[in-house]
C-alpha positions in Angstrom: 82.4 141.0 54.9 79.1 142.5 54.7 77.1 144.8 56.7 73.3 144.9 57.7 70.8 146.0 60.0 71.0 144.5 63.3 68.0 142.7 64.5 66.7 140.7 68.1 67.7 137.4 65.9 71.3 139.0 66.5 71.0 139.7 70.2 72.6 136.4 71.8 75.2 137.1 69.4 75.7 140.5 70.0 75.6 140.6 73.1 78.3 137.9 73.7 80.3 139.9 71.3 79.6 142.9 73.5 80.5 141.3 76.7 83.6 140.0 75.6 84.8 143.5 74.7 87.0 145.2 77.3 85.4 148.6 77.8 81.9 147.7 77.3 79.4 148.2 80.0 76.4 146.0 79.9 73.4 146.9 81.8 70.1 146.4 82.4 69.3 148.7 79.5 70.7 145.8 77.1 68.2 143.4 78.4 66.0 141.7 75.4 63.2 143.6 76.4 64.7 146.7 76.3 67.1 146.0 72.8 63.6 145.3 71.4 62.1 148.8 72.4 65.0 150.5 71.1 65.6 148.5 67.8 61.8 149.5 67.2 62.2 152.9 68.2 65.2 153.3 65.9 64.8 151.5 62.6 67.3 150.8 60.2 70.5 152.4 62.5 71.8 149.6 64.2 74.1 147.1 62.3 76.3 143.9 62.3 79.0 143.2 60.3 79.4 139.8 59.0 82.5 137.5 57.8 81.6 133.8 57.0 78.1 134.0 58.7 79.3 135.0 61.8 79.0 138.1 63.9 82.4 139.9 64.0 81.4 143.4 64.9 78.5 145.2 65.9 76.9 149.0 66.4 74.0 150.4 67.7 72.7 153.7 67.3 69.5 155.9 68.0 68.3 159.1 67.7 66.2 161.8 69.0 65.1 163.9 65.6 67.6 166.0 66.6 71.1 164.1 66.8 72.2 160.3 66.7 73.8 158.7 69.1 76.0 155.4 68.8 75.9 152.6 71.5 78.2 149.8 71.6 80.6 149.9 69.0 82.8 146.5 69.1 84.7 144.6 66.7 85.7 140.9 67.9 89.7 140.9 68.4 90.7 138.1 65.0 88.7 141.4 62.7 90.5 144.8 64.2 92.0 146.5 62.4 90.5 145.6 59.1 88.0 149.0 58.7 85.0 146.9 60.3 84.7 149.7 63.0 84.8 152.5 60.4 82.1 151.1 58.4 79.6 150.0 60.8 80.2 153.6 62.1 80.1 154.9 58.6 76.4 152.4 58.1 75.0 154.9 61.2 76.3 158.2 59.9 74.9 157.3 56.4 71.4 156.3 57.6 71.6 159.6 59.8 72.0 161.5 57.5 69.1 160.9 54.9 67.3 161.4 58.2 68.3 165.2 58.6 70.8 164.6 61.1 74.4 165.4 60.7 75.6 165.6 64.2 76.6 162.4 66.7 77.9 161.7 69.6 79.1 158.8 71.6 79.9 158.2 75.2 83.1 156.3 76.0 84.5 155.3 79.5 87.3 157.4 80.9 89.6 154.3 81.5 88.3 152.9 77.8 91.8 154.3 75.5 91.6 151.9 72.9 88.0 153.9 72.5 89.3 157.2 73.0 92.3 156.5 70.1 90.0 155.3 68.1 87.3 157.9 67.7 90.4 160.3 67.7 91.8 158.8 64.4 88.3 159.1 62.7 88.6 163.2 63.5 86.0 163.1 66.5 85.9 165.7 68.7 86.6 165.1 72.8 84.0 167.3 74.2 85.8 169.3 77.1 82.5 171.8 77.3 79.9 169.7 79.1 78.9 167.1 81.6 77.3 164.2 81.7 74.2 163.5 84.3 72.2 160.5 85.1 69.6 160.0 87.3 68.4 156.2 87.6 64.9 155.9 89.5 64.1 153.1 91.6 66.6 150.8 93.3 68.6 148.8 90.3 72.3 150.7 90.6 72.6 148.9 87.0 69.7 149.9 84.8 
C-alpha cells in the first residue's frame, strides 16, 4: 500500500469509490470544477491510498488557517480493516500539523454508525456543544 496526495487525475476514481460508500453524500460541491478549486485551495492535504495501482481508499481535507477539516473519508470494502483509514487520516493530521494546526473536525451523518464507531476508536471527540447551520443560496437543494 502506499499513500499520496490526491489529485483531479484521481477524481473519476475517487469519486466512484465515494459513491459506492454507504454514508457518503455526494453533491454538487464534488463536481470537477469544484474538486479542482478546493484541491488548489488546499495543497498537499488530500490523499489516496493505493494497493496494486488501484484506488482503495481516499481522504480529503482543507483548512481555514485556523483548523482542518476532513471530507470524505472512505476505504473500498476488500481493504477495511487493514489501517488504510487510520493512515490516510493520519497523512491529513501530519500535513496539519507542520501547518500550525492541531485541531480537526469532521462531519458525519447521524444514521452513518459505521462513521461514528470509527472516529470513536481513534479517541475523537462527539461534539454535544454546538450546531451545525447551512444556508445554500439560489435554487440547487443539492449544492
Amino acid at each position: 500500500m502506499s499513500i499520496r496526495e490526491m489529485t483531479m487525475k484521481d477524481y473519476e476514481a475517487v469519486m466512484g469509490l465515494l459513491a459506492a460508500t454507504g454514508g457518503v453524500r455526494l453533491r454538487e460541491a464534488d463536481s470537477p470544477e469544484a474538486t479542482a478549486r478546493y484541491l488548489e485551495r488546499n495543497p498537499g492535504l488530500s490523499f489516496v491510498a493505493c494497493i496494486d495501482g488501484n484506488i482503495a481508499g481516499c481522504v480529503m481535507c482543507g483548512q481555514d488557517g485556523r483548523r482542518g477539516y476532513l471530507q470524505h473519508l472512505a476505504v473500498a470494502p476488500a481493504y477495511r480493516r487493514r489501517g488504510l483509514g487510520s493512515a490516510l487520516v493520519e497523512a491529513c493530521l501530519a500535513k496539519l500539523e507542520s501547518l500550525g494546526i492541531v485541531k480537526t473536525h469532521i462531519d458525519v451523518l447521524v444514521e452513518n454508525q459505521g462513521a461514528v464507531d470509527f472516529w470513536t476508536r481513534r479517541g475523537w471527540q462527539k461534539r454535544n456543544d454546538i450546531f451545525r447551520f447551512s444556508m445554500v443560496k439560489g435554487r440547487n437543494s443539492n449544492a
